[in-house]
KEPA-500261 format. One record per residue (C-alpha): z, x, y. Coordinates in steps of 0.1 Angstrom, whole numbers, padded with zeros to 4 digits. Layout:
N
    zz    xx    yy
     Z     X     Y
...
This chain:
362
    zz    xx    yy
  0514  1398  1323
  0548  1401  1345
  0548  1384  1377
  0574  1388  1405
  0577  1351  1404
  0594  1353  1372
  0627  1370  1388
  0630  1337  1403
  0637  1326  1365
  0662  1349  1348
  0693  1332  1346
  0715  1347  1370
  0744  1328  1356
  0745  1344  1328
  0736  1378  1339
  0769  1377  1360
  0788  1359  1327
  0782  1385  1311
  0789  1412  1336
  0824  1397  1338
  0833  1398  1306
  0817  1437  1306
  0845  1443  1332
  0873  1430  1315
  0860  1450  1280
  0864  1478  1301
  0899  1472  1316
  0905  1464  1283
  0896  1491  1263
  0909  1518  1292
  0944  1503  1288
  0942  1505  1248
  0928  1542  1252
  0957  1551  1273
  0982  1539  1246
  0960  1554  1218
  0952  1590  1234
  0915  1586  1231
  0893  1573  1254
  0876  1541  1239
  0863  1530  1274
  0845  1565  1275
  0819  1554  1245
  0827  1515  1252
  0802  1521  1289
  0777  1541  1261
  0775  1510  1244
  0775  1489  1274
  0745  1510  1290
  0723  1510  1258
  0728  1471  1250
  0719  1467  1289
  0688  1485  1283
  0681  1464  1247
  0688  1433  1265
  0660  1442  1293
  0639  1449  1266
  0640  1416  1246
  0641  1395  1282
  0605  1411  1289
  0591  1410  1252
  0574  1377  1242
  0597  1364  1214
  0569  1341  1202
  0558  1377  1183
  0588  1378  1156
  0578  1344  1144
  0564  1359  1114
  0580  1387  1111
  0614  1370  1102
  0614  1376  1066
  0606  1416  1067
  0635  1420  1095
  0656  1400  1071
  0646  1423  1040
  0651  1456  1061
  0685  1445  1070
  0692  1439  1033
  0681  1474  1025
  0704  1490  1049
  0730  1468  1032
  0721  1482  0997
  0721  1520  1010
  0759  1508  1022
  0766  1507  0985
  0752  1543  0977
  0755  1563  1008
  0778  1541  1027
  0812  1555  1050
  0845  1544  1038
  0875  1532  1063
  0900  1515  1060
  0892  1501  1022
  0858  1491  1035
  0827  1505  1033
  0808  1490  1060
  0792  1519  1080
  0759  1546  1077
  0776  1569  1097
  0751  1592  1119
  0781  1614  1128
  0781  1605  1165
  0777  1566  1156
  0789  1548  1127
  0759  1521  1121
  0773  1486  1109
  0745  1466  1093
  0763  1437  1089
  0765  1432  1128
  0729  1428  1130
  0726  1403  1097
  0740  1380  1120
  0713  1380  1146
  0685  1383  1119
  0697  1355  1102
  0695  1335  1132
  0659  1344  1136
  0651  1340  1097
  0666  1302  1100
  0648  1294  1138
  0612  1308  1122
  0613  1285  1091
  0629  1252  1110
  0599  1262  1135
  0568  1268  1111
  0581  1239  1087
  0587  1211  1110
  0600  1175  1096
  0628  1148  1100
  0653  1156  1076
  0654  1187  1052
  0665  1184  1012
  0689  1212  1005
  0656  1227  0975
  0631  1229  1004
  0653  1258  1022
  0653  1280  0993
  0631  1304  1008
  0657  1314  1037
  0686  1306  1018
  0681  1330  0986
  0678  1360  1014
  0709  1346  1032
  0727  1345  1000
  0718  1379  0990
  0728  1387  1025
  0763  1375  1024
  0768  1385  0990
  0763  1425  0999
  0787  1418  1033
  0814  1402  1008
  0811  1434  0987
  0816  1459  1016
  0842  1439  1018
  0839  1421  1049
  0848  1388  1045
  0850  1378  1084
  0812  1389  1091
  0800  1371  1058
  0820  1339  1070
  0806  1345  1104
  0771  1339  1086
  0777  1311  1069
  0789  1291  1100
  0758  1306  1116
  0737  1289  1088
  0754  1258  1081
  0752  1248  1120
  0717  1256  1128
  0708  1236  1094
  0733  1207  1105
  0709  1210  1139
  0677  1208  1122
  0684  1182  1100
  0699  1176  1067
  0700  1145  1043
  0732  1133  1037
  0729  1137  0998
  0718  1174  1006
  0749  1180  1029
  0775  1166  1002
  0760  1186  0975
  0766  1214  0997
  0801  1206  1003
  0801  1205  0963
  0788  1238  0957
  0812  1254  0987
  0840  1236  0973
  0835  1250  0934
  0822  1288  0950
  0855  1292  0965
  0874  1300  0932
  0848  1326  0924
  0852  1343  0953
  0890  1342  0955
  0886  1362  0920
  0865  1387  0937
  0889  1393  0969
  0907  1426  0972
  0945  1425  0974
  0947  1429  1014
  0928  1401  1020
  0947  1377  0996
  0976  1390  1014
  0962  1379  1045
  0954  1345  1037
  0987  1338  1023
  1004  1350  1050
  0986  1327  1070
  1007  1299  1051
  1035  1320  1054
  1041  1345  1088
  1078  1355  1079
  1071  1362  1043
  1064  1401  1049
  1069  1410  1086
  1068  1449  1080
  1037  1441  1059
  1007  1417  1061
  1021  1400  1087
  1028  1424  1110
  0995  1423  1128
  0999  1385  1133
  1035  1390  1146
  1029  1416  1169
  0998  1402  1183
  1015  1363  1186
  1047  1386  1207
  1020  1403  1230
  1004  1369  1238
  1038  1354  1246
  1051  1375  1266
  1024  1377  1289
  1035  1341  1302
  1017  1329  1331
  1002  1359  1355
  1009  1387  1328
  1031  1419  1327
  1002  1437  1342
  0981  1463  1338
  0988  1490  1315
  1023  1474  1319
  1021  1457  1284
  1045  1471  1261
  1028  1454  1233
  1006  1478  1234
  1014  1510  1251
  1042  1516  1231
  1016  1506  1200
  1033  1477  1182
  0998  1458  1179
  0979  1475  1152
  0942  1479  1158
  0944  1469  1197
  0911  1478  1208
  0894  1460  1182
  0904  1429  1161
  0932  1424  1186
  0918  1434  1215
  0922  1393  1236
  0965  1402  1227
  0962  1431  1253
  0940  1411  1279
  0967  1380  1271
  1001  1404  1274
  0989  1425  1310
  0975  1394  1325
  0989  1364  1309
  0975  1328  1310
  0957  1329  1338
  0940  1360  1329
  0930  1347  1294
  0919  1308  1307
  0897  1336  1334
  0878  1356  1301
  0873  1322  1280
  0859  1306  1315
  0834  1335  1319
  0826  1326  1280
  0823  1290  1280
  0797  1289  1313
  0777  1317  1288
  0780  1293  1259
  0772  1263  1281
  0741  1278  1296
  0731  1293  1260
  0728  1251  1249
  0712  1244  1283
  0683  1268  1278
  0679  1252  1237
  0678  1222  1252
  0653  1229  1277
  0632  1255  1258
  0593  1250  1256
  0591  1253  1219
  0611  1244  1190
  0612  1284  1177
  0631  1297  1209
  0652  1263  1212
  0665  1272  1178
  0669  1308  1188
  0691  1298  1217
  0711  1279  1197
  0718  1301  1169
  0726  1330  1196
  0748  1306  1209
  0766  1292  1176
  0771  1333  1166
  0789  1338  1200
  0808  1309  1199
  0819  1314  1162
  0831  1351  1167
  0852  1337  1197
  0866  1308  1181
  0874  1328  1147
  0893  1359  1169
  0913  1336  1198
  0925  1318  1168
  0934  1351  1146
  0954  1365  1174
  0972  1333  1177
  0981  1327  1142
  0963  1297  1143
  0932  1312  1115
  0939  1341  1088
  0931  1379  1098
  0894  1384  1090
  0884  1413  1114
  0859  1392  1135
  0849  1411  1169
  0855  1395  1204
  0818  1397  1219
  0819  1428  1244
  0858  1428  1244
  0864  1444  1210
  0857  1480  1207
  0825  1487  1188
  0788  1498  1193
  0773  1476  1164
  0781  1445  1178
  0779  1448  1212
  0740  1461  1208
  0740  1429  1184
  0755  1406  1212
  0731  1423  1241
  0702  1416  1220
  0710  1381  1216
  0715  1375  1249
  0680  1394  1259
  0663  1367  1239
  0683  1336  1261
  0670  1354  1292
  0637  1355  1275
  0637  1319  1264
  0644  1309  1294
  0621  1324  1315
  0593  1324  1290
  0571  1302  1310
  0567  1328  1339
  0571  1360  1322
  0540  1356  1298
  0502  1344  1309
């Protein structure tokens, strides 16, 4: 039963975090529409208003309920991964997307958020001090499946995106130290396996990591472009819609991937330390309410929401800098897409939730 009390309890700070960094998307994306003659804000506030209304949704829906319903949400998004292979829309040499005509579905966006939820029911239901790396085989084959189906599309920056998701929420809960070396061991001998199974782009990518000047015109001109945008912003910025960056479209793929390069060319260093402020206080507060959470299933819910936004941000600042290879990882509510900002509002619905579990339900 709702009481009015509970209004009391929604975290405001993060309510306005978030409604920050919703500005800036929008600024964002208006200025990249402007250099790309079509108007990406225009469906960017579409996504906006229907993740709002998600995110009301899961902060007024008992979260407690999905405890056991983990492993069918899991399987469901692995069957929309499957009809990716059969049915699945083609861009760009990936086929990531169910396309619906007026929206493009992307599966993989919400794998991240059901893994979280797969991981925080099992540590919850199978509670002990220290886990051996055989007694998570239930959640791990799924996961596995998981990212193997993402690494086929391919989209190697969402699969990696899972694994960091995985590998810190089972850090969290507890792994023996002869577990967590064999691990290592089996990452360390996968990785030649999946090198042999990467197309050429992305090989292309990763060595130009090593390498920026070996192909300017080529693989490395995203990197390039988006490293000259950031630097010439300087301090306070060229300004907006003053970036030439990207309104005279040197940076490939602006609204998207490289979407923090605009904020960083129009409003410079101040502007950017601005964005990453408004997302540290929402990471901050995201640890604050696992730390303080009633029950050990939506403490590991918070902090799984919390390691998936603080992953993507970490993995795209340091893209855009040059700083980690090109892997088309989404900036939460600053890149252009409706996938993962329904993905994003959803996860942050369940943080409210958490939070103010203890009034909201009776």
């Amino acid at each position: 039963m709702f009481k009015k009390e509970a209004l009391l309890y929604i975290d405001w700070t993060i309510v306005l975090s978030i409604f920050i960094i919703m500005i800036i998307g929008f600024i964002n994306s208006y200025s990249a529409s402007h250099s790309m003659g079509y108007a990406f804000y225009a469906k960017q506030l579409t996504w906006y208003a229907i993740g709002l209304f998600i995110m009301i949704f899961f902060l007024f829906f008992d979260y407690k309920l999905l405890i056991h319903l983990t492993n069918y949400m899991q399987i469901g998004v692995i069957i929309l991964l499957v009809l990716i292979l059969l049915i699945g829309k083609t861009s760009g040499g990936s086929q990531r997307w169910i396309s619906f005509g007026f929206f493009n579905l992307q599966p993989s966006e919400f794998a991240k958020l059901s893994g979280v939820l797969l991981l925080s029911s099992f540590f919850a239901t199978n509670e002990k001090i220290g886990y051996q790396i055989w007694e998570l085989w239930k959640p791990l084959i799924l996961l596995l499946i998981t990212f193997l189906l993402i690494f086929k599309q391919p989209d190697f920056g969402t699969a990696g995106i899972i694994l960091l998701i995985s590998g810190t929420l089972i850090f969290l809960a507890g792994i023996k130290w002869l577990s967590f070396i064999g691990i290592l061991i089996l990452a360390i001998t996968a990785l030649p396996i999946l090198w042999r199974f990467l197309k050429p782009y992305q090989i292309d990518r990763i060595l130009t990591f090593f390498n920026p000047s070996a192909d300017p015109l080529g693989s490395s001109y995203h990197v390039i472009q988006s490293k000259i945008a950031v630097g010439s912003g300087q301090f306070f910025g060229k300004g907006f819609m003053e970036g030439t960056q990207t309104q005279l479209a040197f940076l490939p793929e602006a609204h998207t991937d490289f979407a923090f390069s605009i904020w960083a060319e129009e409003w410079g260093f101040i502007g950017c330390m601005f964005l990453l402020g408004a997302f540290f206080i929402l990471l901050s507060r995201g640890i604050a309410i696992s730390l303080s959470a009633k029950d050990r299933f939506g403490s590991f819910i918070a902090m799984g929401v919390t390691a998936m936004l603080f992953w993507q941000i970490i993995i795209n600042v340091s893209m855009i800098l040059g700083l980690f290879p090109v892997v088309g990882v989404p900036l939460p509510l600053i890149s252009y897409g409706g996938s993962s900002a329904i993905t994003t509002f959803a996860g942050i619905g369940l943080l409210l939730s958490i939070n103010a579990k203890k009034t909201f339900f009776t």
